[in-house]
C-alpha positions as CSV (number, residue, x, y, z in Angstrom):
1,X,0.0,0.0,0.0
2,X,0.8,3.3,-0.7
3,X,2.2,5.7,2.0
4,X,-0.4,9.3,1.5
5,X,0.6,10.4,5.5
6,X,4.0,12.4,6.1
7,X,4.7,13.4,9.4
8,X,7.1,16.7,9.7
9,X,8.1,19.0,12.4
10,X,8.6,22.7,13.0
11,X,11.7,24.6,14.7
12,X,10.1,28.1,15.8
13,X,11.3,31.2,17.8
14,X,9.3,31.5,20.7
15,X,9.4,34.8,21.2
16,X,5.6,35.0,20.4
17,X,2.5,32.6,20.7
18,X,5.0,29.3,20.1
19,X,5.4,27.0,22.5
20,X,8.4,25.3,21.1
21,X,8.6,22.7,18.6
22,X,5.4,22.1,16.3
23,X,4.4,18.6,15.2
24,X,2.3,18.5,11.6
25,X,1.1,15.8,8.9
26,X,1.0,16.0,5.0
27,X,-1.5,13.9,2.8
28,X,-0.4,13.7,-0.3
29,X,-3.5,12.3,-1.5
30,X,-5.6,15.3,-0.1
31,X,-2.6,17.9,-1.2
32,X,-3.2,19.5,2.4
33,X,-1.1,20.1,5.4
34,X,-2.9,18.9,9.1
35,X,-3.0,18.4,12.2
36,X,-0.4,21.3,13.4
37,X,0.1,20.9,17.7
38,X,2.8,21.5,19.9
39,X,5.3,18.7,20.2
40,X,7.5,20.2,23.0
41,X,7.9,22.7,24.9
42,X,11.1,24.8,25.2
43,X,12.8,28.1,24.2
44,X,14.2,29.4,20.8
45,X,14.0,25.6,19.1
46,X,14.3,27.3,15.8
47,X,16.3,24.8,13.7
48,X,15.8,20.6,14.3
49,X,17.6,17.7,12.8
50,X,16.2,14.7,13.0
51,X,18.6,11.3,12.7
52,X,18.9,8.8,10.1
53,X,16.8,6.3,11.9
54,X,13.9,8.6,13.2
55,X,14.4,7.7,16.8
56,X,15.8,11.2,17.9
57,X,15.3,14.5,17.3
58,X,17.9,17.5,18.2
59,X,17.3,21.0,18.4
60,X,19.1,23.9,19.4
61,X,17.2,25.8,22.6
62,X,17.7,28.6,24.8
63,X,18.2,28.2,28.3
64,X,18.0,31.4,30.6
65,X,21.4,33.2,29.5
66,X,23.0,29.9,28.1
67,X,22.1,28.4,24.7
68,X,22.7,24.6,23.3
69,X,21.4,21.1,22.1
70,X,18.5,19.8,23.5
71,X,17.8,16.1,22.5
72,X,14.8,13.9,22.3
73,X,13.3,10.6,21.5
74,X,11.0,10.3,18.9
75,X,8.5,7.2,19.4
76,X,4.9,7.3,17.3
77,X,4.9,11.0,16.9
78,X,5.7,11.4,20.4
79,X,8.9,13.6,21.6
80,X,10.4,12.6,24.9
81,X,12.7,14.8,26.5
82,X,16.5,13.1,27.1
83,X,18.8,15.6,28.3
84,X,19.9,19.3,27.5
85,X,23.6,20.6,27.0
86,X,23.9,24.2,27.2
87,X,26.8,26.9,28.0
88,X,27.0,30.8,28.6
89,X,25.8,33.4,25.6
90,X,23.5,32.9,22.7
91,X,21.9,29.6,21.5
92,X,23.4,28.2,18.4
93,X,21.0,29.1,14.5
94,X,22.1,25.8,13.1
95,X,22.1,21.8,14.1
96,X,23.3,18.8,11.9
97,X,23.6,15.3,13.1
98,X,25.9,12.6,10.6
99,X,24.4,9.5,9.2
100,X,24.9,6.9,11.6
101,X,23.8,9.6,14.4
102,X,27.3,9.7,16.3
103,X,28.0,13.4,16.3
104,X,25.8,16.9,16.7
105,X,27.1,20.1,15.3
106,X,26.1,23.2,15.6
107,X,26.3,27.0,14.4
108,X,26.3,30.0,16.5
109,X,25.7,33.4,14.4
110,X,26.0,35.0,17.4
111,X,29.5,33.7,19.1
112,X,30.6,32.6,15.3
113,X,31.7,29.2,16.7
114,X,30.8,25.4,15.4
115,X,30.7,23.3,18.5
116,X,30.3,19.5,17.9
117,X,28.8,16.9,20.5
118,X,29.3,13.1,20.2
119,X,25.4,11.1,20.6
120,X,25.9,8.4,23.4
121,X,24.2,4.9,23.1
122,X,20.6,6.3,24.1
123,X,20.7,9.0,21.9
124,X,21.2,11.5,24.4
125,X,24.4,14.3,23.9
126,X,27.8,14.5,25.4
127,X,29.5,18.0,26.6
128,X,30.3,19.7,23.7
129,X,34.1,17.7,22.8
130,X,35.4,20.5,19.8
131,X,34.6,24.5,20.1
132,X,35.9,26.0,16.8
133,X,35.8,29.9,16.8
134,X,36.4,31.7,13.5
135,X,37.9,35.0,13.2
136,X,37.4,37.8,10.9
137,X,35.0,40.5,9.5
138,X,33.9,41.5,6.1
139,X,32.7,44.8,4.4
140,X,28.8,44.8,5.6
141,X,27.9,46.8,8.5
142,X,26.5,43.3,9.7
143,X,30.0,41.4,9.1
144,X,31.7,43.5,12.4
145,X,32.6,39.6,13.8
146,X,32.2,36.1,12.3
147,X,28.2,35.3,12.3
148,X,28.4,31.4,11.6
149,X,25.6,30.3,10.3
150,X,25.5,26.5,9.0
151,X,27.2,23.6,10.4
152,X,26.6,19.6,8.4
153,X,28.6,16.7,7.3
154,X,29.7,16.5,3.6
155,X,28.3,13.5,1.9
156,X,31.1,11.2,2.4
157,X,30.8,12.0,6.0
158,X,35.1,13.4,6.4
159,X,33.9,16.9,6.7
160,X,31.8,19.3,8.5
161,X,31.1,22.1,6.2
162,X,30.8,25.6,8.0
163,X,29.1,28.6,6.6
164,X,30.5,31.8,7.8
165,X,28.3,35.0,7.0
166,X,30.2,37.2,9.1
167,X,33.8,36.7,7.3
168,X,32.1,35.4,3.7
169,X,33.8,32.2,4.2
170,X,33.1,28.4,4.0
171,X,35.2,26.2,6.5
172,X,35.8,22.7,5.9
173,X,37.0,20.6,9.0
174,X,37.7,17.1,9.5
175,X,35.7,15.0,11.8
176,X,37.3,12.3,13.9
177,X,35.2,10.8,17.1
178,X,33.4,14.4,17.2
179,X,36.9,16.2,17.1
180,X,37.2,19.2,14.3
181,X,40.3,20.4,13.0
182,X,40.5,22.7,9.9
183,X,41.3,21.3,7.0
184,X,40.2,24.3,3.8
185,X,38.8,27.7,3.6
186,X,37.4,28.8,0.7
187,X,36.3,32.6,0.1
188,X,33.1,34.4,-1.7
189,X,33.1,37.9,-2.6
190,X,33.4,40.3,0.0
191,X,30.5,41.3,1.6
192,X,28.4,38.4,0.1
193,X,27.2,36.7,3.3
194,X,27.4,33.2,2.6
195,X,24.2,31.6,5.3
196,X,23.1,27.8,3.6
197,X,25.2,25.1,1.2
198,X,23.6,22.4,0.1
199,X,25.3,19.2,-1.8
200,X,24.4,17.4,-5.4
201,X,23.8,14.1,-4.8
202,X,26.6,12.8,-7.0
203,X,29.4,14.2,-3.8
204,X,31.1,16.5,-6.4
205,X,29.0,19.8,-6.8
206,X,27.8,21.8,-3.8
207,X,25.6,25.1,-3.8
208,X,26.0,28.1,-1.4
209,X,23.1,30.9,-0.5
210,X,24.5,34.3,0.3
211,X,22.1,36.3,2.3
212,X,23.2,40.0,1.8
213,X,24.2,38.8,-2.2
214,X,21.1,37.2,-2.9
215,X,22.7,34.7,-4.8
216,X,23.3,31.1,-5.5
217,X,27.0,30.1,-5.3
218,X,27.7,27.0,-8.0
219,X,31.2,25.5,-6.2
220,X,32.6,21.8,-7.3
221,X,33.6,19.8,-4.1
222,X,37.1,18.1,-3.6
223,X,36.7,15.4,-1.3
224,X,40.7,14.6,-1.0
225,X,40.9,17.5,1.1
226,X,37.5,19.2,1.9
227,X,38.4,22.0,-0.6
228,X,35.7,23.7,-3.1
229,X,36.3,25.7,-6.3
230,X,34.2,28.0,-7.9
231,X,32.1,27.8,-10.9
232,X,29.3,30.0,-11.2
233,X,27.2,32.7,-9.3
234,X,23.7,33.4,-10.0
235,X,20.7,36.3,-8.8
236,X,18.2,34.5,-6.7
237,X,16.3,37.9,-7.9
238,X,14.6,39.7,-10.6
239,X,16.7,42.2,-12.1
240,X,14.0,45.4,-11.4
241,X,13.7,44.2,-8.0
242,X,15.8,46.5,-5.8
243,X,14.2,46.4,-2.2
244,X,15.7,44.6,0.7
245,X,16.1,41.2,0.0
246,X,17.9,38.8,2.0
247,X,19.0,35.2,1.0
248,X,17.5,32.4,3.1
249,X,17.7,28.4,2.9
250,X,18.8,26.5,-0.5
251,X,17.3,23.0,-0.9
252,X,17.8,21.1,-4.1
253,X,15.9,17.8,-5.6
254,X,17.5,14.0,-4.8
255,X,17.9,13.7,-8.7
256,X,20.2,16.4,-8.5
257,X,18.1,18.3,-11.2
258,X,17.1,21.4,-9.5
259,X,18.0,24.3,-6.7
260,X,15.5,25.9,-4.7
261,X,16.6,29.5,-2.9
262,X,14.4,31.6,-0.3
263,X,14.1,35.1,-0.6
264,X,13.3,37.2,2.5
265,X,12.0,40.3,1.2
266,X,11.2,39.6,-2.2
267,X,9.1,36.8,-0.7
268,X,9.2,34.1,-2.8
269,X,11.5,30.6,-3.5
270,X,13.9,30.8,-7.0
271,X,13.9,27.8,-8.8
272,X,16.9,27.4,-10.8
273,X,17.5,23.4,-12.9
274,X,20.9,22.0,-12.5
275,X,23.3,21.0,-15.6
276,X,24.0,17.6,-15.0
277,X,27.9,17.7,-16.5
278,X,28.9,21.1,-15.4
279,X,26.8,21.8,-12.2
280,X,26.2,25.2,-13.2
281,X,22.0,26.7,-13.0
282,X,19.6,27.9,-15.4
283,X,17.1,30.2,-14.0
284,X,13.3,28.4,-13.8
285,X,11.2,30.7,-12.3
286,X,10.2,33.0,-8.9
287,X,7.4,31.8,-7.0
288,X,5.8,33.4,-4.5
289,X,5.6,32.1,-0.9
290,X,2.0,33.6,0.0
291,X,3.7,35.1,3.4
292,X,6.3,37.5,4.8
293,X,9.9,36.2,5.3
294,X,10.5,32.9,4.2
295,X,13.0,31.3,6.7
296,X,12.8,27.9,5.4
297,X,11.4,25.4,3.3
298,X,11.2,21.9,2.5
299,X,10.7,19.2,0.1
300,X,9.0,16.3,1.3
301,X,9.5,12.6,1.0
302,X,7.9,12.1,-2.6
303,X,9.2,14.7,-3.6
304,X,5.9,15.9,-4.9
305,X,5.1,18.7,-2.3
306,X,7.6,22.1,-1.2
307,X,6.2,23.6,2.0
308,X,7.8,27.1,2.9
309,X,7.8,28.5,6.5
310,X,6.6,32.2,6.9
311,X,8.6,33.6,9.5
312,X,7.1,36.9,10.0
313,X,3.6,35.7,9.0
314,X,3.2,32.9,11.0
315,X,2.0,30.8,7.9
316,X,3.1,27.3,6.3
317,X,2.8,27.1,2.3
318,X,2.3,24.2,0.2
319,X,3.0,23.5,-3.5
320,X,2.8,21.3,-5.6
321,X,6.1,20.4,-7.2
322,X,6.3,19.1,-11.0
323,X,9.5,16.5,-11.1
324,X,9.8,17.4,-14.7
325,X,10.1,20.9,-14.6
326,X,10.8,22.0,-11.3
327,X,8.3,24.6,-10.9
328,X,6.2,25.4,-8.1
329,X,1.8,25.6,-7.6
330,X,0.3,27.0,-4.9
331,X,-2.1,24.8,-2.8
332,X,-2.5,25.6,0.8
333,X,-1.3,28.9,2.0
334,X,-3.8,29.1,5.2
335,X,-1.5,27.0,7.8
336,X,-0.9,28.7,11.1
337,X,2.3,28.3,13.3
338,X,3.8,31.1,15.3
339,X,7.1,32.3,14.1
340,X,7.9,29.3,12.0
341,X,11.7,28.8,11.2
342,X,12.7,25.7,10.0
343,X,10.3,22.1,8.5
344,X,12.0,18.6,8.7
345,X,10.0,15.4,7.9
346,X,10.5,12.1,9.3
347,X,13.3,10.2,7.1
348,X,11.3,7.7,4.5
């Protein structure tokens, strides 16, 4: 039989009405996003990574004045507190977890550090084991200190790949037993932002999203050293448009044949399709995302459905999403959750 019911959940700030982390269902047989309630309660969950095996979730939380990794089991929908690991300042933006569910890691825009935490046999987290704080600035009046913003594992699992908006660079470290040591840097322009990367499935092309560039960063991927090279960059943006826009997440299809970009201003998610022997992207179209900020989005187990979180509007979108074409319709644009951030689906 044929599965029609996705469960998902939502990362929030909770500065608002949220609770914490939101729990929802997609039909793809309806087309129609349900049954939206409160999964757990807690502060500033705003991004979540769920493991490989859908038996734990991990989210980054604030605690009072200290900020970390909470972690959770996950059994029939249910989420089940384990155990909290926290330290002084602000809570990370960012949280990865590796394949076989060994090691967190975990971005702070605010103290521009990636922090890694090794998972211990009942899925709870250890102390953080590797702090790795960048240094820098670029030409933005928002660049005064690193800002990291994305911490996750390359494909083959050597790496952790950290996005730096703050010094519009891309760290690669190597991984060993949660322990990071640098082993490339690679540069955008100055005063580009780089926030999001995202990988090809075939390991060998990667694509960045630059928040204050508002564009999509083609880069090919050496994975005898961590290094990456650049190929192409491309507007996630009309040309005409010329209000405040700034870059979001970047997503792209398991066949490797298209990118998707948020736009925080300009509202809406770029679609660009993917040159198979080259890596570089052909613009597809602009789509709107029915809603104010996009923080996030999210394609979901078939493949058939995008939903976009609405930051500032409270709202989750859903499309429809034609495999052949890559392009976008709008079919439910009415779902509320407070301050949504971030949308990850249970593993398929």
């Amino acid at each position: 039989m044929t599965q029609n019911l996705f469960h998902g959940y939502i990362g929030t700030y909770t500065k608002g009405d949220s609770e914490g982390i939101y729990s929802f269902t997609l039909d793809t047989a309806a087309g129609k996003i349900g049954h939206v309630q409160t999964a757990a309660k807690l502060d500033n969950p705003t991004y979540l990574t769920i493991s490989s095996d859908n038996r734990y979730v991990y989210a980054v939380v604030k605690q009072g004045d200290e900020g970390g990794v909470s972690s959770y089991t996950l059994q029939d929908g249910t989420l089940t507190a384990l155990n909290t690991q926290t330290s002084a300042g602000s809570p990370p933006c960012h949280i990865s977890t590796d394949k076989e569910n060994t090691t967190v890691v975990t971005a702070n825009y605010h103290k521009g550090t990636i922090e890694s935490y090794l998972v211990q046999e009942d899925g709870s987290v250890s102390p953080a084991v590797s702090v790795m704080e960048h240094a820098g600035s670029g030409p933005d009046p928002r660049q005064e200190k690193p800002h990291a913003h994305y911490a996750g594992f390359t494909p083959d699992g050597q790496y952790v790949v950290a996005v730096d908006l703050g010094t519009d660079t891309v760290f690669s470290y190597r991984s060993y037993n949660g322990n990071l040591t640098e082993a490339s840097r690679f540069s955008v322009k100055p005063g580009s932002g780089p926030r999001h990367i995202v990988f090809h499935p075939n390991g060998t092309y990667a694509y960045i999203m630059t928040e204050f560039g508002s564009t999509v960063i083609a880069v090919s991927y050496n994975p005898a050293d961590g290094s990456f090279t650049e190929k192409q960059y491309v507007s996630t943006l009309p040309a005409d448009f010329t209000a405040n826009n700034q870059g979001s997440a970047i997503h792209i299809s398991a066949d490797g044949r298209f990118v998707y970009a948020g736009n925080r201003g300009h509202d809406s998610i770029a679609v660009f399709s993917v040159n198979q022997d080259s890596g570089e992207l052909t613009f597809v179209e602009h789509v709107s995302t029915e809603g104010h900020w996009p923080r996030d989005f999210v394609l979901d187990p078939t493949e058939q459905f995008v939903i976009a979180a609405n930051q500032e509007s409270s709202n989750l979108v859903l499309f429809a999403r034609d495999a052949e074409t890559g392009k976008l319709r709008l079919l439910q644009s009415d779902v509320q959750v407070p301050d949504p951030v971030c949308v990850k689906f249970l593993h398929v």
